[in-house]
C-alpha positions as CSV (number, residue, x, y, z in Angstrom):
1,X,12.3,32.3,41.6
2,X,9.4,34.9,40.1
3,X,6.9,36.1,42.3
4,X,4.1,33.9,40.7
5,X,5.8,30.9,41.7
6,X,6.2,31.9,45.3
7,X,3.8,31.8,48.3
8,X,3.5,34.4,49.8
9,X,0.1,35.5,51.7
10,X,-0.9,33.3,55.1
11,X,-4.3,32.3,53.6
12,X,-2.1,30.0,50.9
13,X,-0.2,28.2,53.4
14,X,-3.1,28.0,55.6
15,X,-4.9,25.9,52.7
16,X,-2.2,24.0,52.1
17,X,-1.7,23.3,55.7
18,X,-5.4,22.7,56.1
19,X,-6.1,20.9,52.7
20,X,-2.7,18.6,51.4
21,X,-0.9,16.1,52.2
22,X,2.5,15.6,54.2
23,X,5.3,13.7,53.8
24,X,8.2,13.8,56.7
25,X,11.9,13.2,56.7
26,X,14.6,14.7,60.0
27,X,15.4,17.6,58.0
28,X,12.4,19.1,56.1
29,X,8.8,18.2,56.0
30,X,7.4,18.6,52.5
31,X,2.9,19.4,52.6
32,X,1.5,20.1,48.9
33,X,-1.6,20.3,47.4
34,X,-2.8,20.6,43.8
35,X,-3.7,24.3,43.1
36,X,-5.4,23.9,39.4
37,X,-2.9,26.1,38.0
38,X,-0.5,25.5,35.3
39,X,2.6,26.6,37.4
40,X,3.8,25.2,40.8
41,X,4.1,27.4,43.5
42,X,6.9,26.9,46.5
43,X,6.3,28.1,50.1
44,X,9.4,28.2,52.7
45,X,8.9,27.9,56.6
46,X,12.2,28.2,58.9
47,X,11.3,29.1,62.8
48,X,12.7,31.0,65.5
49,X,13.6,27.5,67.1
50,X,16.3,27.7,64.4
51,X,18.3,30.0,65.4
52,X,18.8,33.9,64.5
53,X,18.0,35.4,61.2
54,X,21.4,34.8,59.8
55,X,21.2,30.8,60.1
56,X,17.3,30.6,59.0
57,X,17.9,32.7,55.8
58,X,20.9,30.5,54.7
59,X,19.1,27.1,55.7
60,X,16.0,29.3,53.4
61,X,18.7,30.1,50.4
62,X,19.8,26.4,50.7
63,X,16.8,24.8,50.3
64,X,15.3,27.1,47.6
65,X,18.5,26.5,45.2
66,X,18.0,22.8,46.1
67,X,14.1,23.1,44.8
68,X,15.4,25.2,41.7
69,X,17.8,22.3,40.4
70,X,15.0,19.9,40.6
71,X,12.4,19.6,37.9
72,X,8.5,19.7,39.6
73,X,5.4,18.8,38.4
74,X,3.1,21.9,37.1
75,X,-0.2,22.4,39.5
76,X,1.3,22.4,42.7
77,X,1.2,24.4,45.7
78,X,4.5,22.9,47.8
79,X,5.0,24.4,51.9
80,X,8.8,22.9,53.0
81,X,9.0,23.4,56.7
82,X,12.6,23.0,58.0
83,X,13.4,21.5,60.9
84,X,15.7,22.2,63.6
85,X,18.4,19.4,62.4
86,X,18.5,21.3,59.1
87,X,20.4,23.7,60.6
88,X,23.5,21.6,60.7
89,X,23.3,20.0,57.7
90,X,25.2,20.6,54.2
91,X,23.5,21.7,50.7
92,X,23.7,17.8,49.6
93,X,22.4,16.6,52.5
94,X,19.1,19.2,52.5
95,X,18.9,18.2,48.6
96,X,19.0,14.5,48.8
97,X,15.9,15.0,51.7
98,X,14.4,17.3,49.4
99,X,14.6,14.6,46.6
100,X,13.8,11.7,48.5
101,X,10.4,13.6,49.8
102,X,9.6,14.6,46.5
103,X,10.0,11.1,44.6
104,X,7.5,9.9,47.4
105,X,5.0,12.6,47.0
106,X,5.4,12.1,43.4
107,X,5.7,15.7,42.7
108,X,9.6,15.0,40.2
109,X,8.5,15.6,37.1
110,X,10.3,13.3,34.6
111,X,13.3,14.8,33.1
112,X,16.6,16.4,33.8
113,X,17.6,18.1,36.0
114,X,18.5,21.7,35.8
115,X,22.5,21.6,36.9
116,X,24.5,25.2,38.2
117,X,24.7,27.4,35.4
118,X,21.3,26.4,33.9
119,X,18.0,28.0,33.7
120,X,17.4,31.5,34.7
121,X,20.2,33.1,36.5
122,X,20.0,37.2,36.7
């Protein structure tokens, strides 16, 4: 994921906290907002109440490859918040919440899917 599809300074995900909308499942909660751009931009949040760093960066690493498989709509700023149950559950699990919240919110953009060994790999 390039840098100008991350976010990354406190003042974006306050605005998207303050300004969008949320959707909610057990694992993740998904809050986006349109930013007027022509690219999407992806925000991660995985607390403390997780657990230590070694279990929140591979719940964050899980659900960022999730996000990169799936095809999003352009113009949106997207904050996934993990929550604790996350912690426990498998890559398919975290992707089919991930889906699920994102066919609700509307944010899938029509088309396929980018699959393991597609799209930008370094």
């Amino acid at each position: 994921m390039d840098r100008e599809s991350r976010l990354t300074k406190r003042s974006d995900f306050a605005a998207v906290y303050r300004g969008g909308r949320a959707w909610a499942h057990p694992l993740v909660v998904l809050r986006a907002m349109p930013n007027g751009s022509d690219r999407s931009r992806l925000g991660f949040v995985v607390s403390k109440r997780l657990g230590k760093a070694v279990s929140r960066n591979r719940v964050r690493r899980r659900l960022r490859e999730a996000l990169r498989r799936m095809p999003l709509e352009m113009g949106w700023d997207v904050v996934v918040i993990a929550r604790t149950p996350a912690q426990e559950a498998s890559f398919r699990e975290l992707a089919a919440a991930l889906e699920q919240l994102l066919t609700r919110a509307k944010l899938l953009a029509r088309g396929p899917s980018r699959e393991q060994g597609e799209g930008d790999r370094r």
